[in-house]
C-alpha positions in Angstrom: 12.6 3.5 5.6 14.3 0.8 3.6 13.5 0.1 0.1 12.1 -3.1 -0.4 14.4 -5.4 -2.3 13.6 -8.6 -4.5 14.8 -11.2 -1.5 11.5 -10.2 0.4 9.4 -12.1 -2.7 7.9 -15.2 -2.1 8.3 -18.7 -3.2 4.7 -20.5 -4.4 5.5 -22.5 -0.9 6.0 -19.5 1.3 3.1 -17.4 -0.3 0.6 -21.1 0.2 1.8 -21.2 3.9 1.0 -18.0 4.1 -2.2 -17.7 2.9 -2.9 -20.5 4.7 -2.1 -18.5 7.7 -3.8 -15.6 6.6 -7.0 -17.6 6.2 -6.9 -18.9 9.7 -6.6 -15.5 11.5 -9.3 -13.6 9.0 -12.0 -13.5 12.0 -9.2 -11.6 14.1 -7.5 -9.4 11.9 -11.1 -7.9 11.0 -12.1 -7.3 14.5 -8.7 -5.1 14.9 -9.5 -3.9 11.7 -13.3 -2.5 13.0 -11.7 -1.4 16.1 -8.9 1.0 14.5 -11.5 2.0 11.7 -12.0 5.6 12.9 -8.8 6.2 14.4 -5.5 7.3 13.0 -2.9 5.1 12.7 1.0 5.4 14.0 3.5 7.0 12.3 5.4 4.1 10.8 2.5 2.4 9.6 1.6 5.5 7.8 5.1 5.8 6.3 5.0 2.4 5.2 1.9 3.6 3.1 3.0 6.9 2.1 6.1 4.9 0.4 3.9 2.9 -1.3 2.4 5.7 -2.5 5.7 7.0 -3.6 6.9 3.7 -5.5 3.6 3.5 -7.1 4.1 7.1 -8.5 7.7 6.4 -9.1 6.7 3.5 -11.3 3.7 5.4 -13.0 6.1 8.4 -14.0 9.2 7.0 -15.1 7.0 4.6 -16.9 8.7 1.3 -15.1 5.7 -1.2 -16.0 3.8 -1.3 -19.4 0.2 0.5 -19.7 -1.1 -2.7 -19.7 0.9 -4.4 -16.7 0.1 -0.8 -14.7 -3.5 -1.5 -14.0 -2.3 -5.4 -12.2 0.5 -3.7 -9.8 1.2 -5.0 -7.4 -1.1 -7.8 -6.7 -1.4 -9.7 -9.5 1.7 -9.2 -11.2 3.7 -12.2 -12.0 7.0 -13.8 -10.2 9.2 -12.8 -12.9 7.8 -9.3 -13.4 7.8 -8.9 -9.9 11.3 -9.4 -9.8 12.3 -7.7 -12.9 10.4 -4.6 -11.8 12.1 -4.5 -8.1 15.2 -4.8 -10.1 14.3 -1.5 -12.3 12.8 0.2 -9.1 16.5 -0.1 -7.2 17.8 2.6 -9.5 15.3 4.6 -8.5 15.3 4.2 -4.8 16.8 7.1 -4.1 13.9 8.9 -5.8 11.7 7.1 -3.5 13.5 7.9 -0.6 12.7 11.6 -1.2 9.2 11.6 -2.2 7.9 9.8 0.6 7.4 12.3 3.4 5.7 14.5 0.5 3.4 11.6 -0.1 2.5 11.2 3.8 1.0 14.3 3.7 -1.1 13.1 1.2 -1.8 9.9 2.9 -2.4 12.0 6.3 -5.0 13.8 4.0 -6.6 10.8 2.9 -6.9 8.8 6.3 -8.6 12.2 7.8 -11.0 12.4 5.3 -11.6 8.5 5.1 -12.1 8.6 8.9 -14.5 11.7 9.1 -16.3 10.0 6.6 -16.7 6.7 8.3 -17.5 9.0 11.9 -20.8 10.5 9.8 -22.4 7.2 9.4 -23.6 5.5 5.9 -27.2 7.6 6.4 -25.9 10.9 6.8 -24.5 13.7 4.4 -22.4 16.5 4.0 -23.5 19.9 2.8 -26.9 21.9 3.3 -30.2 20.0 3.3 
């Protein structure tokens, strides 16, 4: 997995078209979204999460972003601390590079449980009744 660099950011056109776009296909992407509920997904899309995961920890433990700024990553973050965090997040990469497969076993863990979950159905519940 390649880190993600500050090229792949968005100009205020792209991210419009794009939302755009995203808006259009909303019916579609939730009925793939309903259909691949209660399964597992591939490999790569889980390693794509797990090193999320792993820049999100990298970030919360070497203290990247402010207290304050923490609680807004990723999505709401702006341009310019965007970029200046992918920027400070490059001399860590390699640290991310390592701590991924450790944080798709936690992400494995998590789908499992979120899926088992979702197979009980909202009026049933663990334990002894």
């Amino acid at each position: 997995m390649e880190p993600f660099i500050a090229e792949k950011i968005l100009t205020p056109a792209q991210r419009r078209k794009k939302a755009l776009v995203f808006k259009k296909s909303l019916h579609k992407r939730l009925r793939t979204m309903r259909r691949y509920a209660n399964k597992i997904p591939p490999k790569d899309v889980m390693m794509a999460k797990a090193q999320r995961a792993a820049r999100r920890l990298v970030i919360k433990k070497k203290k990247l972003l402010p207290p304050e700024l923490l609680s807004l990553y990723p999505g709401q973050l702006t341009f310019p601390q965007k970029v200046a965090l992918e920027k400070k997040l490059a001399k860590h990469s390699a640290l991310v590079t390592k701590l991924t497969p450790k944080m798709y076993k936690v992400v494995l863990r998590q789908t499992k449980e979120k899926i088992k979950k979702n197979r009980q159905g909202p009026g049933e519940t663990k334990g002894n009744e």
